[in-house]
MOPAC internal coordinates of N, CA, C and O (Angstrom, degrees):
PM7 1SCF
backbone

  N    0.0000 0     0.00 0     0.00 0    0    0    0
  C    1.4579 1     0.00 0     0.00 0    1    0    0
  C    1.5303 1   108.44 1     0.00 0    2    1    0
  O    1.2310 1   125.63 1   -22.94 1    3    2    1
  N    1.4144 1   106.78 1   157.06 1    3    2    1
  C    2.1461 1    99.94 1  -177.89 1    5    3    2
  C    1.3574 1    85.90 1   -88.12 1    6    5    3
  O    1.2310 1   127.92 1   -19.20 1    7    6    5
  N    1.5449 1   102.36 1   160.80 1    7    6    5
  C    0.9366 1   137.42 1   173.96 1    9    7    6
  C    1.7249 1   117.50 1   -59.53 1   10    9    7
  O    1.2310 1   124.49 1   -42.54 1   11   10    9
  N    0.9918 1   108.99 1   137.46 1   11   10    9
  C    1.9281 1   101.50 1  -168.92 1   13   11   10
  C    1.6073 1    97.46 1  -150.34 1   14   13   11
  O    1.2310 1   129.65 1   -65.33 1   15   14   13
  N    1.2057 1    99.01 1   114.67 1   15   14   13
  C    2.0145 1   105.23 1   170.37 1   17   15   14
  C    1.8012 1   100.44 1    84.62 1   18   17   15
  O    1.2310 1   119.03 1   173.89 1   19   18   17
  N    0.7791 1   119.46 1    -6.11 1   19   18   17
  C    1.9026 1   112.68 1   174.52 1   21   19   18
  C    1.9164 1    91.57 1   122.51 1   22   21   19
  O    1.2310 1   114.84 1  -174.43 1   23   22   21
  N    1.2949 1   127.38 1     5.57 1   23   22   21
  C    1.6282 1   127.44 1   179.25 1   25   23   22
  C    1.4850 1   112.98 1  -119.48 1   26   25   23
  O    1.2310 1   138.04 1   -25.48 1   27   26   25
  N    1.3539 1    82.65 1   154.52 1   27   26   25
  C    1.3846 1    79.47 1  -178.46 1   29   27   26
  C    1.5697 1    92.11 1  -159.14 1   30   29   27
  O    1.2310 1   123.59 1   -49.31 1   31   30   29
  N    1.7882 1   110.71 1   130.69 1   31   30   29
  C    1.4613 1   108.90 1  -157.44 1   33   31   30
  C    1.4695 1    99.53 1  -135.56 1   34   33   31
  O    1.2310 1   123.50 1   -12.33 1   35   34   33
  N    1.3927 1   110.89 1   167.67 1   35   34   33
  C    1.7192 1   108.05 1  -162.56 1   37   35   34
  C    1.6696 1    87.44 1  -175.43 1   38   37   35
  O    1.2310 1   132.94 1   -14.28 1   39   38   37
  N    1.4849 1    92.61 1   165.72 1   39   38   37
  C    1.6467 1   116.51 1  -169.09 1   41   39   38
  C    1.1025 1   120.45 1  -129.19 1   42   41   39
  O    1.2310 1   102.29 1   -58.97 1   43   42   41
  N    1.7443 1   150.01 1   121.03 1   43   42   41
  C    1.1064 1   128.40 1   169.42 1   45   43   42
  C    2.0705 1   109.35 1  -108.21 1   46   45   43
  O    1.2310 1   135.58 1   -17.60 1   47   46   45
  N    0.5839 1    87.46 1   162.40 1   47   46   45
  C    2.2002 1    95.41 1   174.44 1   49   47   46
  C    1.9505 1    98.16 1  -132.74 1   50   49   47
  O    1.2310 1   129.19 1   -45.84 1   51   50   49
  N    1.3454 1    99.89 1   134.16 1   51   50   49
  C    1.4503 1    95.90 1   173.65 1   53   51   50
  C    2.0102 1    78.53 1  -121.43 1   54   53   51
  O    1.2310 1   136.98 1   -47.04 1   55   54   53
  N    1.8221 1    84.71 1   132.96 1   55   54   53
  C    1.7445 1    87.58 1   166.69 1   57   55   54
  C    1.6022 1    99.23 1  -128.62 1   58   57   55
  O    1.2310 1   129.01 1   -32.75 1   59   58   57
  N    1.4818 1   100.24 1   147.25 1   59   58   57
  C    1.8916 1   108.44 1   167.55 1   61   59   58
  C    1.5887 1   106.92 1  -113.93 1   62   61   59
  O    1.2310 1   120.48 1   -32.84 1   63   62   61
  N    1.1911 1   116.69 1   147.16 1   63   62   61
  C    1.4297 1   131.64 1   160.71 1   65   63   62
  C    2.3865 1    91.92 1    35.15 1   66   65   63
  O    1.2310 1   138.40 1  -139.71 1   67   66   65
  N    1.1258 1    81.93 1    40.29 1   67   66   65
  C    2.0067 1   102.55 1   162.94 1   69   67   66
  C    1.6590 1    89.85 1    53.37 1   70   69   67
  O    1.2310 1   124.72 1  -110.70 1   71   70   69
  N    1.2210 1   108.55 1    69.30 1   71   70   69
  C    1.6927 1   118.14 1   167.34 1   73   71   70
  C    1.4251 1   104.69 1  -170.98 1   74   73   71
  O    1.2310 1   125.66 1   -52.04 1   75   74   73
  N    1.4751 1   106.73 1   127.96 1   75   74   73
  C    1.4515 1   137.02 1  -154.23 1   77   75   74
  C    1.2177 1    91.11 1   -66.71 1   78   77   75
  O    1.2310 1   107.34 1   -55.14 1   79   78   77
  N    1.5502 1   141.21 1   124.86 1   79   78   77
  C    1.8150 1   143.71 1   168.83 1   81   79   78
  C    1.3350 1   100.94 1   -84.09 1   82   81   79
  O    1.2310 1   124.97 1   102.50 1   83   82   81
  N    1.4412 1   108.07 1   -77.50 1   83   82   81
  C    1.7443 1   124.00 1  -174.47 1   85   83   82
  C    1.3379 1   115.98 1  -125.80 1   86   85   83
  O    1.2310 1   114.57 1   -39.36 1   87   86   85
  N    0.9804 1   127.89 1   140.64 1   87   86   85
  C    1.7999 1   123.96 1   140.75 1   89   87   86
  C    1.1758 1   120.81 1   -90.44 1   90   89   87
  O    1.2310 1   123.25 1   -29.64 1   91   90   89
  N    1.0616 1   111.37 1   150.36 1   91   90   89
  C    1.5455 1   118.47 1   166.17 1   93   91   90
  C    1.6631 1   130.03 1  -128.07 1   94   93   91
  O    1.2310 1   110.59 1   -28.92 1   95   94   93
  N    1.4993 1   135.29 1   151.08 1   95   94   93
  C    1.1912 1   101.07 1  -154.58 1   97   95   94
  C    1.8372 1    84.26 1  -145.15 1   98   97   95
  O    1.2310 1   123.41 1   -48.90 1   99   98   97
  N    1.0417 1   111.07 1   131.10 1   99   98   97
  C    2.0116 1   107.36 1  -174.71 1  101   99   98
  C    2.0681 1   100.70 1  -129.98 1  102  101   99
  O    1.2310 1   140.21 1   -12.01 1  103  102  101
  N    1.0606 1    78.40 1   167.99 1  103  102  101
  C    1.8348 1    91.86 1  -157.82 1  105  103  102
  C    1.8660 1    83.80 1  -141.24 1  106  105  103
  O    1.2310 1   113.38 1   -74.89 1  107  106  105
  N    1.2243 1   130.12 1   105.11 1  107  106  105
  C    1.3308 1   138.82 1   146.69 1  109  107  106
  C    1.5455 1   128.97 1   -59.06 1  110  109  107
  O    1.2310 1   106.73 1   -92.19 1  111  110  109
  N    1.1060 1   142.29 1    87.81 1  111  110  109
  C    1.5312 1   143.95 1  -134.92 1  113  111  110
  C    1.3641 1   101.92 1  -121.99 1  114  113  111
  O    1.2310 1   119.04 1   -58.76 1  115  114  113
  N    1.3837 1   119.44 1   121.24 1  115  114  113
  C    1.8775 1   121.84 1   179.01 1  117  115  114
  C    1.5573 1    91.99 1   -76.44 1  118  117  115
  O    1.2310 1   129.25 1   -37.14 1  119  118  117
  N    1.3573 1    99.78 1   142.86 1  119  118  117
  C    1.7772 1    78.51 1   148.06 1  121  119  118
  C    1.6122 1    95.06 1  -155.03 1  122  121  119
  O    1.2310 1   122.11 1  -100.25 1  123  122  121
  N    1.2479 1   113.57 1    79.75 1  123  122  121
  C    1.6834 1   113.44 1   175.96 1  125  123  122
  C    1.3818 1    87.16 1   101.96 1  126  125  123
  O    1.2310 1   122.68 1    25.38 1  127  126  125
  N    1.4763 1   112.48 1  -154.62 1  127  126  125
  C    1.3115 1   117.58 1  -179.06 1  129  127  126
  C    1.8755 1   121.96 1   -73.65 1  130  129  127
  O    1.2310 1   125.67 1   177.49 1  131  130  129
  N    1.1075 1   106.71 1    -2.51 1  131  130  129
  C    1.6913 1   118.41 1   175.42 1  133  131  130
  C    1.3172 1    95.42 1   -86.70 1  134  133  131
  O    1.2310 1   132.16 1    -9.74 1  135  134  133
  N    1.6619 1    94.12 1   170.26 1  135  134  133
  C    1.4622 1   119.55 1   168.23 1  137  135  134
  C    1.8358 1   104.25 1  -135.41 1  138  137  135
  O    1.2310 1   126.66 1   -32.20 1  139  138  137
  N    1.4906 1   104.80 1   147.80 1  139  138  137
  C    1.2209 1   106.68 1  -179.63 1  141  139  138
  C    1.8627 1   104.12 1  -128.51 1  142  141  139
  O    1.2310 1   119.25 1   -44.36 1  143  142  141
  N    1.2589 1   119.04 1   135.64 1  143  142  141
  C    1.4639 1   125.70 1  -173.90 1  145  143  142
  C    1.5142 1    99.66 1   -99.42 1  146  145  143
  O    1.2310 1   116.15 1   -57.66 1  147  146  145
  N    1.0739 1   124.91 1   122.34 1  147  146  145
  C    1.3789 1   122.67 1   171.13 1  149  147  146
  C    1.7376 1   103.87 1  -122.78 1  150  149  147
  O    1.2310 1   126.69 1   -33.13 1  151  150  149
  N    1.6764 1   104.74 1   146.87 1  151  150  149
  C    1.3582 1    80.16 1  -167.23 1  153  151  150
  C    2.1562 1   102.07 1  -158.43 1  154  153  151
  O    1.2310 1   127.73 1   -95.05 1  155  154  153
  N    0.6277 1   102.73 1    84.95 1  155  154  153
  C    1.5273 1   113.80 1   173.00 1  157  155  154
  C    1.6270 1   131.45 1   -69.15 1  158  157  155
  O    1.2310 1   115.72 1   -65.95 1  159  158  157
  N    1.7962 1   125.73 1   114.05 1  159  158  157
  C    0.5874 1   155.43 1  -143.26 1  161  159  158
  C    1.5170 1   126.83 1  -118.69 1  162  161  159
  O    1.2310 1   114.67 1   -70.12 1  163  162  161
  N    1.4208 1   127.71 1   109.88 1  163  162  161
  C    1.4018 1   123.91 1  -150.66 1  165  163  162
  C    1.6289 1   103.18 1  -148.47 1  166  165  163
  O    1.2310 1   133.60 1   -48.49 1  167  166  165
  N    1.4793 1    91.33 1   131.51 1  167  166  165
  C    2.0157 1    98.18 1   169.13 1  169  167  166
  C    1.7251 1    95.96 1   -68.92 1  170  169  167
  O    1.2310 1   144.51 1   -16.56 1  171  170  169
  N    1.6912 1    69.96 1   163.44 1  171  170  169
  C    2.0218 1    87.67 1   171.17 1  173  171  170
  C    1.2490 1   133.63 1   -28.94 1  174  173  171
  O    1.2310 1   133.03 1   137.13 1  175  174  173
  N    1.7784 1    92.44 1   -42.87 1  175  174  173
  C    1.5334 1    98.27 1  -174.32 1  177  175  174
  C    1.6105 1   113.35 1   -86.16 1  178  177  175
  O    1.2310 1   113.33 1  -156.55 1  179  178  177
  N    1.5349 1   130.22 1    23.45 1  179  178  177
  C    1.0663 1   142.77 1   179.09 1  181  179  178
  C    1.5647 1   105.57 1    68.90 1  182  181  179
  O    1.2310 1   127.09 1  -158.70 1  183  182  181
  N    1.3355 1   103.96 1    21.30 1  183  182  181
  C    2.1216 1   104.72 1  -177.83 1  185  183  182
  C    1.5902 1   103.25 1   -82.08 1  186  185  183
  O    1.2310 1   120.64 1   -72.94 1  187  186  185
  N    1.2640 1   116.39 1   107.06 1  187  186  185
  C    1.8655 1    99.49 1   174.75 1  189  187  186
  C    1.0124 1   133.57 1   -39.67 1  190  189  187
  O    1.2310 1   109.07 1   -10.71 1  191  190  189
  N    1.7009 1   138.07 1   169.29 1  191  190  189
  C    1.0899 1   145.96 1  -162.36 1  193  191  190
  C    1.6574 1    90.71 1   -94.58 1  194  193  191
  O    1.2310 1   113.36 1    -0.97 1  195  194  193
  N    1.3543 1   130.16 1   179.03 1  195  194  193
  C    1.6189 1   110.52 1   177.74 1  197  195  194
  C    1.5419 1   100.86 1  -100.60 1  198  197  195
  O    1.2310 1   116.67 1    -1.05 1  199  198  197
  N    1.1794 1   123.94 1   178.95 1  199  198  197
  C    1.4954 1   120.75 1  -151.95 1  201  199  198
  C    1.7608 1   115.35 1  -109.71 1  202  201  199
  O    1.2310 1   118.31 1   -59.98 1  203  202  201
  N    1.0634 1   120.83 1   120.02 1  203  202  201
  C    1.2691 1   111.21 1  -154.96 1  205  203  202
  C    1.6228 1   112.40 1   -98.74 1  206  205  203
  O    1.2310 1   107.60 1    21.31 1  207  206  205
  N    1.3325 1   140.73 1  -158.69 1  207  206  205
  C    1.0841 1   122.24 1   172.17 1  209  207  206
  C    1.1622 1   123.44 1   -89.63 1  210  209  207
  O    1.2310 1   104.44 1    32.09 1  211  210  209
  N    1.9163 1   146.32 1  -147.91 1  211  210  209
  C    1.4001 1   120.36 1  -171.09 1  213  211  210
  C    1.6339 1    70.40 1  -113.95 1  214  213  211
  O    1.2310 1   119.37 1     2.24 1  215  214  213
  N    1.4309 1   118.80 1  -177.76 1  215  214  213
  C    1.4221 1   129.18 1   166.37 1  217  215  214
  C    1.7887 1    95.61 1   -94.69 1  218  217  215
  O    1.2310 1   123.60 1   126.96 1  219  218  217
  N    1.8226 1   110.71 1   -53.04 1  219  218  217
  C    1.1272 1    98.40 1  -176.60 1  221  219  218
  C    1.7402 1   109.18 1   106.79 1  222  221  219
  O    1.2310 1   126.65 1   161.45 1  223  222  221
  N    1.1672 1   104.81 1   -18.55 1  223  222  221
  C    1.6860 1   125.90 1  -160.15 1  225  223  222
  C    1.4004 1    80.82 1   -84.80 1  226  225  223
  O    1.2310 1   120.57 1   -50.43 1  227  226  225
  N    1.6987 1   116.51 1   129.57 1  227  226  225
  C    1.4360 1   122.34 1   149.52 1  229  227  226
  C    1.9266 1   116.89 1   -75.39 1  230  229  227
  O    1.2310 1   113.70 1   -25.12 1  231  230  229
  N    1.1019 1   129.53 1   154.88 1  231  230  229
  C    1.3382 1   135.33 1   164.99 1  233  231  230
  C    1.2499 1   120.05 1  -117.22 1  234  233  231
  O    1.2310 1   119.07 1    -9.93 1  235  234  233
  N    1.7727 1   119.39 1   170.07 1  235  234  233
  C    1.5819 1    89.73 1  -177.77 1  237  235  234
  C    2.0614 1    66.42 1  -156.72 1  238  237  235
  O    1.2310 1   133.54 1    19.54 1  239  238  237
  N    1.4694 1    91.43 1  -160.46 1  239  238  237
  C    1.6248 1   102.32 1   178.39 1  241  239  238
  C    1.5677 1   110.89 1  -144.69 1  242  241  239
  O    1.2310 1   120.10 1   180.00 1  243  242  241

């Protein structure tokens, strides 16, 4: 999707033998001249992944 307001958000699905494993769901965030990846992670049954710490690390391209 384009980017709208400083975000920019997108979806992945991993499927095996046509049955949903994980989704995953990330939010691309401006904030000044950085970029921040945020990114949340869920079994089939939409139960989250458990929550880990931040890295904290900016990225850029």
């Amino acid at each position: 999707m384009p980017a709208v307001d400083g975000n920019m958000i997108g979806n992945f699905r991993y499927w095996s033998e046509r049955k949903l494993i994980f989704s995953e769901y990330m939010n691309i965030v401006q904030e000044g001249k950085n970029f921040s990846l945020k990114i949340k992670h869920f079994n089939a049954d939409l139960s989250p992944w458990k929550k880990k710490k931040k890295s904290g690390r900016p990225f850029g391209w």
